[in-house]
Backbone as a ProteinNet text record, in pm:
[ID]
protein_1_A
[PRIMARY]
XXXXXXXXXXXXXXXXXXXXXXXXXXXXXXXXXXXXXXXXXXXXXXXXXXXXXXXXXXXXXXXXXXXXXXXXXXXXXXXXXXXXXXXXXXXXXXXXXXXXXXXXXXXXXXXXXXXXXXXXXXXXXXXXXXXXXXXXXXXXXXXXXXXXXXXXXXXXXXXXXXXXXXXXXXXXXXXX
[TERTIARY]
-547.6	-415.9	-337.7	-214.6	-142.1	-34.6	-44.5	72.3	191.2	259.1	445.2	462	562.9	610.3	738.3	698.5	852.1	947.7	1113.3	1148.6	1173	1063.1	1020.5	930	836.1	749.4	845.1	950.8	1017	1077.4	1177.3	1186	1122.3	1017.1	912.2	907.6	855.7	849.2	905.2	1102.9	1220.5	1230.5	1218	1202.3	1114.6	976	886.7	905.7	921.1	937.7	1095.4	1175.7	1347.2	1292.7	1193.1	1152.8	1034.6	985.4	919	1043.3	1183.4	1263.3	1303.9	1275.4	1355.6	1500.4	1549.4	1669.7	1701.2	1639.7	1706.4	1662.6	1564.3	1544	1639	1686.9	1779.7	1863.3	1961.6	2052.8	2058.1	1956.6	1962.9	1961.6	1905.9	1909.8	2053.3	2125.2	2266	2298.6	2330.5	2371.7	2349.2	2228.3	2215.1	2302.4	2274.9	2345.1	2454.1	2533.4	2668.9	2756.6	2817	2904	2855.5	2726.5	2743.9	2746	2698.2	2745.6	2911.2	2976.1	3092.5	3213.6	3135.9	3200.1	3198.3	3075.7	2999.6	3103.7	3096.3	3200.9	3353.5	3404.2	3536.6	3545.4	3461.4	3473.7	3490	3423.4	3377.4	3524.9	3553.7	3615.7	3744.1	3801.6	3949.5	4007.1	3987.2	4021.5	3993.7	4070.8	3929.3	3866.3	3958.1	3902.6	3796.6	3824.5	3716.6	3571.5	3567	3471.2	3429.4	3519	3422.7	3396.1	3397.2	3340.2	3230.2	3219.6	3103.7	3003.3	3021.5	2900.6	2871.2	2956.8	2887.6	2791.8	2829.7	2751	2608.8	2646	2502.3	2439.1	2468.6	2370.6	2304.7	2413.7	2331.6	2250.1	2246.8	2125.8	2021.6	2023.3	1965.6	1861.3	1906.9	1842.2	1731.3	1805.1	1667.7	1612.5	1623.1	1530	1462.9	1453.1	1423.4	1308.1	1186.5	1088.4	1023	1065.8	1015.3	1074.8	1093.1	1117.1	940.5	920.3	802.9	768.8	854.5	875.4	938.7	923.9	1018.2	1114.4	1034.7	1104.6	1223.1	1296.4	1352.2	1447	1447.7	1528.5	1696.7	1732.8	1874.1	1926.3	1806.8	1834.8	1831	1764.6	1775.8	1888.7	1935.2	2057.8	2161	2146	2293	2322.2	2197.4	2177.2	2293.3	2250.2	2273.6	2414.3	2467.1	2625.4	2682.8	2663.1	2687.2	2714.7	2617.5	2641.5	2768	2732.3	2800.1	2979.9	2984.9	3105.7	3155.6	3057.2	3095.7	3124	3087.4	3114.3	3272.7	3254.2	3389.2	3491.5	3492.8	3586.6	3629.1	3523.1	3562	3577.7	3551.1	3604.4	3741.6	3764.4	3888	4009.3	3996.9	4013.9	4050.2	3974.1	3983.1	4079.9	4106.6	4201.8	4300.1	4294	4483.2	4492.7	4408.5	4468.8	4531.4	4430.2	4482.1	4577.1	4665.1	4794.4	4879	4820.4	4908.1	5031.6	5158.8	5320.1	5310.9	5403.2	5410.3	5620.9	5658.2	5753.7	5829.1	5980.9	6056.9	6104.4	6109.3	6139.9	6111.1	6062.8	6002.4	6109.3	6153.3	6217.1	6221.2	6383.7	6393.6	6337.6	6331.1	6296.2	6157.5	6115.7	5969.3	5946.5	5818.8	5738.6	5670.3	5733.3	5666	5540	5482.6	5389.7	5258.6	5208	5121.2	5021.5	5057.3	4991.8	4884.5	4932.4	4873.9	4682.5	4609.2	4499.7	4435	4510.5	4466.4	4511.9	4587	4683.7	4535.3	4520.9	4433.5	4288.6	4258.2	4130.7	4117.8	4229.1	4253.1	4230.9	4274.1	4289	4103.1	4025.1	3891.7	3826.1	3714.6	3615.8	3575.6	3517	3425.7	3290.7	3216.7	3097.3	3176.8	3257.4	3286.6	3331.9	3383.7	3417.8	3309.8	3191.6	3079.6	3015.1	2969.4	2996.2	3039.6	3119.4	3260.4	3197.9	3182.6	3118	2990.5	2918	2751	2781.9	2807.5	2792.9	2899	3018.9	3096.7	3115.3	3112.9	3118.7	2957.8	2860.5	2742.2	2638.2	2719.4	2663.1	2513.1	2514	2367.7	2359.2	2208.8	2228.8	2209.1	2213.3	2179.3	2055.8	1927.4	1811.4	1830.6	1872	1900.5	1991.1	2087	2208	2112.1	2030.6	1961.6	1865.7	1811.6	1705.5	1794.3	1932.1	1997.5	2092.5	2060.6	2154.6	2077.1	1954	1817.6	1902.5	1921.5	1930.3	1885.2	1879.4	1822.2	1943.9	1832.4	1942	2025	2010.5	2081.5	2175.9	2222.3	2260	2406	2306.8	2428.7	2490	2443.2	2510.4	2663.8	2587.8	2696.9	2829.9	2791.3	2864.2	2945.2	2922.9	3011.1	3091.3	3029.4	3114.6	3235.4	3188.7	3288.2	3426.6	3369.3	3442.2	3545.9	3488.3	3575.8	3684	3625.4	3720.5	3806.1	3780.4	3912.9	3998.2	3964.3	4052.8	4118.2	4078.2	4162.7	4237.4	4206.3	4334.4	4458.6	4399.9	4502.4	4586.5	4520.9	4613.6	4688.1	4631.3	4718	4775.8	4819.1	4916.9	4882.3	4786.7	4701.7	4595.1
2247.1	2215.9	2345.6	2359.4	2486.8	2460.8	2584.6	2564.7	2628.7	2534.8	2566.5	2679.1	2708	2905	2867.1	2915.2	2891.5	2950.7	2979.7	3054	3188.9	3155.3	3271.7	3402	3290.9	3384	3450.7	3392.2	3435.9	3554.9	3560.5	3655.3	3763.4	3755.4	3855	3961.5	3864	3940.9	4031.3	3943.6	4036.6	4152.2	4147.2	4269.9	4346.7	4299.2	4439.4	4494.1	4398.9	4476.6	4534.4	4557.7	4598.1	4725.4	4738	4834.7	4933.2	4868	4939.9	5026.9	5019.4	5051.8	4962.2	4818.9	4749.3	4677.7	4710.2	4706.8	4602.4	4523.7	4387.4	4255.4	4294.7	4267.9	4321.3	4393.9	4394.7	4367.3	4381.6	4300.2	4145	4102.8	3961.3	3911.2	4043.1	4030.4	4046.8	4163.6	4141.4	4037.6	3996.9	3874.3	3765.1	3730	3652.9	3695.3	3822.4	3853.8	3925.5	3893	3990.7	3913.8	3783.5	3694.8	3723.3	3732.8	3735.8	3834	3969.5	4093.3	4108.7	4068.3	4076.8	4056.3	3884.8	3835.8	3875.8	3910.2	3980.3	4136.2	4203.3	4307.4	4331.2	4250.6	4191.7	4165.3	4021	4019.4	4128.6	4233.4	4341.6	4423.2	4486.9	4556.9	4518.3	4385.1	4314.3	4387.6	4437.2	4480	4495.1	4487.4	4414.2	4545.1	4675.6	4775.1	4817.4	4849.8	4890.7	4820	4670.8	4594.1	4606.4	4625.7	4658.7	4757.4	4901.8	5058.1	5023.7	4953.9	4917.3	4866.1	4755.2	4683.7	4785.1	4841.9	4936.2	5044.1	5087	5197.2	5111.2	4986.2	4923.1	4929.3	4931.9	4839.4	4993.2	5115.6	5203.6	5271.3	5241.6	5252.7	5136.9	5020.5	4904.4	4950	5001.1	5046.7	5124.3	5248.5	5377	5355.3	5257.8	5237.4	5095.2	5012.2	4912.1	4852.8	4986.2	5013.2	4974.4	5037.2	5036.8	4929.4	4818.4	4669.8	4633.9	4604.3	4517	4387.7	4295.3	4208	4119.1	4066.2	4072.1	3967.3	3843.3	3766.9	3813.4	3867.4	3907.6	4026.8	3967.3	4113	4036.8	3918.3	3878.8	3947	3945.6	4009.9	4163	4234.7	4352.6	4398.7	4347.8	4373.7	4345.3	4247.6	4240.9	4316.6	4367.3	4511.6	4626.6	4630.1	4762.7	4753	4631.4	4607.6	4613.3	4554.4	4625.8	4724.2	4765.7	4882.4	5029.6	4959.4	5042.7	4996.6	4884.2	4834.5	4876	4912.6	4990	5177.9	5158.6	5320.2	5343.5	5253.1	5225.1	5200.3	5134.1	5121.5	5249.3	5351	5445.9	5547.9	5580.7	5658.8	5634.6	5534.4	5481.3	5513	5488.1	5507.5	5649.7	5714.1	5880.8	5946.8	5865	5937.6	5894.8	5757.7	5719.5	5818.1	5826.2	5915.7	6069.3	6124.2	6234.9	6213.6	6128.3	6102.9	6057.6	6029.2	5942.9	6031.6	5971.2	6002.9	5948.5	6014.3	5911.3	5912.4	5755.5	5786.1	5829.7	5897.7	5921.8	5847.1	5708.3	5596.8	5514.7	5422	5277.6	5174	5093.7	4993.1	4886.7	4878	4814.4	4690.7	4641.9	4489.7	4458.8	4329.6	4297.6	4300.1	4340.2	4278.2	4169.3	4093.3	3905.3	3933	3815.7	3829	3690.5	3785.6	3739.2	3598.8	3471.9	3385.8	3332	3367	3301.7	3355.5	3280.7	3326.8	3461.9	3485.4	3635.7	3670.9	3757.5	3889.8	3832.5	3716.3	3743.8	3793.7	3739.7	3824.2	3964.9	3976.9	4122.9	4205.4	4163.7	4235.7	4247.1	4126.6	4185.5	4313.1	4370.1	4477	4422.9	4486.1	4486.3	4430.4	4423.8	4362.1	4171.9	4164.1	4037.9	3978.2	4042.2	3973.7	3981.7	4030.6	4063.1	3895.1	3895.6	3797.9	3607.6	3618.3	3515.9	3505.9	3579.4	3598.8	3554.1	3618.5	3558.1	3426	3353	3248.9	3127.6	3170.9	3075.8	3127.2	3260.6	3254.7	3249	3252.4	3269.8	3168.8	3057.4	2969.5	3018.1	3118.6	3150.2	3055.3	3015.1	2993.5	3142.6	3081.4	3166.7	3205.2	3166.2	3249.7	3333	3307.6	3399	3548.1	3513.1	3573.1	3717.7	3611.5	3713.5	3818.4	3785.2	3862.2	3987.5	3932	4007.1	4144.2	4053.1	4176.6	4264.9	4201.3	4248.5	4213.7	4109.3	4051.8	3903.2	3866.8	3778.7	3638.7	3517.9	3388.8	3339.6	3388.2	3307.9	3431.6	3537.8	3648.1	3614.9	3572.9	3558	3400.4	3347.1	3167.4	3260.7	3322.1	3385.1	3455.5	3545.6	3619.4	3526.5	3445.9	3354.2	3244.9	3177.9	3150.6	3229.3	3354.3	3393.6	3455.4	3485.8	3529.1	3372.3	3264.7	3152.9	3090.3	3162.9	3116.3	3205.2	3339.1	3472.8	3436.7	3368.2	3341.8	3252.9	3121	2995.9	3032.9	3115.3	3168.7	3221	3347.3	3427.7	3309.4	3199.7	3100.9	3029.1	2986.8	2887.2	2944.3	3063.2	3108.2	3132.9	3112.9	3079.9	3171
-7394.8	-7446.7	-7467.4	-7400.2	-7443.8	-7595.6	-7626.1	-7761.6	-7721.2	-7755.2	-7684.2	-7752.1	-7688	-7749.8	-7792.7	-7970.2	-8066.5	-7949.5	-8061.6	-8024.6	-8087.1	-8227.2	-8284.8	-8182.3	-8117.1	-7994.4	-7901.8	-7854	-7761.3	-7769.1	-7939.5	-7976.4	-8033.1	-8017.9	-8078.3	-7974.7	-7838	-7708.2	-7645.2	-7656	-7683.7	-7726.7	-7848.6	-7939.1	-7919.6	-7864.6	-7869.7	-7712.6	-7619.9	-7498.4	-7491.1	-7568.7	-7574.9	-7640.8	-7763	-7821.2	-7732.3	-7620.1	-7512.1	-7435.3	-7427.2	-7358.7	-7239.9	-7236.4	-7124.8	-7163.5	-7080.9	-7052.2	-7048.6	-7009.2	-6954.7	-7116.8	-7158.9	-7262	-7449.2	-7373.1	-7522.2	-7479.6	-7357.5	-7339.6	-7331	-7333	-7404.3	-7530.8	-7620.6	-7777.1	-7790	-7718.6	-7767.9	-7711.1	-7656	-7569.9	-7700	-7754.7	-7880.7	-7976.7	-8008.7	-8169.5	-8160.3	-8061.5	-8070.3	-8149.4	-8092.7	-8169	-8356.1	-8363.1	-8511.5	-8593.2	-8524.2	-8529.7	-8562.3	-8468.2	-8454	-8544.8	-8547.4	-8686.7	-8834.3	-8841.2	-8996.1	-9034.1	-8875.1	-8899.4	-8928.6	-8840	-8877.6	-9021.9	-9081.7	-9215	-9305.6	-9251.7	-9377.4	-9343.3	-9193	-9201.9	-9189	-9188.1	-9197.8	-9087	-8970.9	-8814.6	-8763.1	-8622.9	-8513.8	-8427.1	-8453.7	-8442	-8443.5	-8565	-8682.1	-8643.7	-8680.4	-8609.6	-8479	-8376.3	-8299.7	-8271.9	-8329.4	-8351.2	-8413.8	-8491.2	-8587.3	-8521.3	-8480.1	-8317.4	-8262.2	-8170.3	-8105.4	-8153.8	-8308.4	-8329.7	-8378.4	-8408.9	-8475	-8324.1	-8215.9	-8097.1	-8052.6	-8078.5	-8064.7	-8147.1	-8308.5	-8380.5	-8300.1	-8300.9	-8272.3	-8151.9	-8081.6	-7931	-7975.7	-8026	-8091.4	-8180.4	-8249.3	-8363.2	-8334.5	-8249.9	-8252.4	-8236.1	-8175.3	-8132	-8308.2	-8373.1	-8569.9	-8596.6	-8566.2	-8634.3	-8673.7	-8742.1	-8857.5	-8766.5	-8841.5	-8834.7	-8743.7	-8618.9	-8507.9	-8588.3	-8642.3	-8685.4	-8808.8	-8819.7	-8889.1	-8815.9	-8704.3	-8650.4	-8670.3	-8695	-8697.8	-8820.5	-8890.5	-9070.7	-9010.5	-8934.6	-8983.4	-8841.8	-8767.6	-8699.7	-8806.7	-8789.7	-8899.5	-9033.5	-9090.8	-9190.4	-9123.2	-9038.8	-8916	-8946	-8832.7	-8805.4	-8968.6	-9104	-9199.5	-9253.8	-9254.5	-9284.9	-9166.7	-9077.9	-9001.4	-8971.6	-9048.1	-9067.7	-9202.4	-9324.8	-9426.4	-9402.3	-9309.7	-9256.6	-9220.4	-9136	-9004.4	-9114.6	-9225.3	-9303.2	-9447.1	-9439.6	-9508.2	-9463.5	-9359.5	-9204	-9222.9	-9189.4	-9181.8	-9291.4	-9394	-9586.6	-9541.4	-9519.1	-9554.2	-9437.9	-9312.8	-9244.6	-9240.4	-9354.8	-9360.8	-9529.3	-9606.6	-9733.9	-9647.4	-9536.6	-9505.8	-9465.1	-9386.4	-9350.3	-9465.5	-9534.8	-9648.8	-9705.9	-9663.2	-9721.5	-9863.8	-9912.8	-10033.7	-10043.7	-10064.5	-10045.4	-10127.2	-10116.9	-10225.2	-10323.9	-10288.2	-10379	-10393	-10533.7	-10489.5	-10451.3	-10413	-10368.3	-10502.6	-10521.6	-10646.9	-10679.3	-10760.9	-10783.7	-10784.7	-10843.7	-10848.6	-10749.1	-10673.8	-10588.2	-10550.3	-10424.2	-10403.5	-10457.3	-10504.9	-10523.8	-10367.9	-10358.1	-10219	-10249.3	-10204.2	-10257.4	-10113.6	-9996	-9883.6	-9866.7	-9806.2	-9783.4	-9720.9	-9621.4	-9533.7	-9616.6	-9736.1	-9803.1	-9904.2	-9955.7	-10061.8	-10060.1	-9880.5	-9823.3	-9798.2	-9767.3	-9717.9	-9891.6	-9984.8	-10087.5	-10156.9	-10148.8	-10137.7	-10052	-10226.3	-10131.1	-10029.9	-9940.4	-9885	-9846.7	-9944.5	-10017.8	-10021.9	-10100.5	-10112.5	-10012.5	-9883.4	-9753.7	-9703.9	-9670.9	-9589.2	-9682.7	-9805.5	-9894.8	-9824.3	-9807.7	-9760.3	-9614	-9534	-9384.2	-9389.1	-9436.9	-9472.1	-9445.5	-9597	-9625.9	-9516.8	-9516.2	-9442.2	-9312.2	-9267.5	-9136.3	-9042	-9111.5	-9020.2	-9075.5	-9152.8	-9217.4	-9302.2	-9373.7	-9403	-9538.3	-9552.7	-9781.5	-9829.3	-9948.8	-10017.6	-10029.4	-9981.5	-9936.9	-9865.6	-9729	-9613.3	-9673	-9761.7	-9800.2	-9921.9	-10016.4	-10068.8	-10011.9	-9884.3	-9809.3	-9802.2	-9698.5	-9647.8	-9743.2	-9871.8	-9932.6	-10034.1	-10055.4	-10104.9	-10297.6	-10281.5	-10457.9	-10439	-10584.1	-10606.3	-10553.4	-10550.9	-10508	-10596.8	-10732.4	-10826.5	-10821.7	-10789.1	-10801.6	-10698.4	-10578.5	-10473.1	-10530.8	-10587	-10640.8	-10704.7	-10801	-10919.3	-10827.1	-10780.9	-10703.4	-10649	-10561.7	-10468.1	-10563.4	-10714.6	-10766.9	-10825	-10881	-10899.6	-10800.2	-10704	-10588.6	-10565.1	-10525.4	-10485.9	-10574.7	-10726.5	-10848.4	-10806.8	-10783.1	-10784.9	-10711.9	-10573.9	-10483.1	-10507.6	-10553.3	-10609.5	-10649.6	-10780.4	-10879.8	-10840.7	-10719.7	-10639.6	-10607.7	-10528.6	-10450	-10490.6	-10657.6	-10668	-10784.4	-10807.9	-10928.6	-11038.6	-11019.5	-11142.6	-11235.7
[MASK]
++++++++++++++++++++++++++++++++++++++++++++++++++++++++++++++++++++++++++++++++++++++++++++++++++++++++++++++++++++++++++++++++++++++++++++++++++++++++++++++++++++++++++++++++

């Protein structure tokens, strides 16, 4: 009797022969995990730039280091570590060469300022952490198990977090 091959096995194989140096084998891992790479980065870095400087630099950590994955099963968690972090890079990279440009103008412009009630201005106005946050959970459908592996805290930790995050935004939205 043969035993069918997860597609945990499959990816195991992936990973260790991509970590042997074949070629054709990590380009099928990206081929899997780019879309969610992609998305996870965007979230974090709110441009699509940025995000995709970030992919790329994760796929080229991903390549040279991929040989030292543990765990094959767990390589969606530890790619998407990667593209993280390297989307928290891409976004303070970023930070530091608009302060060096940064004008400041001669005058403020009279009158209150609208105040921003729509959804993107209120996303955009979240860290970092809390859009990566927002992405996890609603763009890459993870729970909050997956979500805690990934951010190395506890599950009741990420519950809290995301309630409070979804209250902030309500509030933003509705005036409130």
């Amino acid at each position: 009797m043969q035993v069918p091959i997860t597609a945990n096995d499959q990816l195991a194989s992936l990973a260790q022969r991509a970590g042997a140096g074949d070629a054709a084998a990590f380009a099928e891992i990206v081929e899997r995990f780019q879309a969610d790479m992609a998305r996870l980065c965007y979230a974090i870095a709110g441009d699509l730039d940025l995000a995709h400087d970030a992919v790329q630099s994760a796929w080229t950590i991903a390549w040279t280091q991929l040989a030292r994955v543990r765990d094959p099963d767990s390589l969606r968690s530890w790619l998407l570590a990667i593209a993280a972090n390297e989307a928290r890079r891409a976004v303070r990279r970023d930070r530091l060469r608009r302060l060096a440009h940064l004008r400041v103008p001669d005058a403020r412009p009279a009158g209150p300022e609208p105040r921003d009630l729509d959804l993107e201005r209120a996303l955009a106005r979240l860290g970092s952490s809390d859009r990566e946050l927002l992405a996890l959970r609603f763009g890459l459908g993870m729970d909050s198990a997956e979500i805690a592996g990934h951010l190395r805290i506890g599950r009741s930790a990420v519950r809290m977090r995301l309630h409070r995050l979804l209250h902030r935004l309500r509030s933003d939205l509705t005036d409130g």
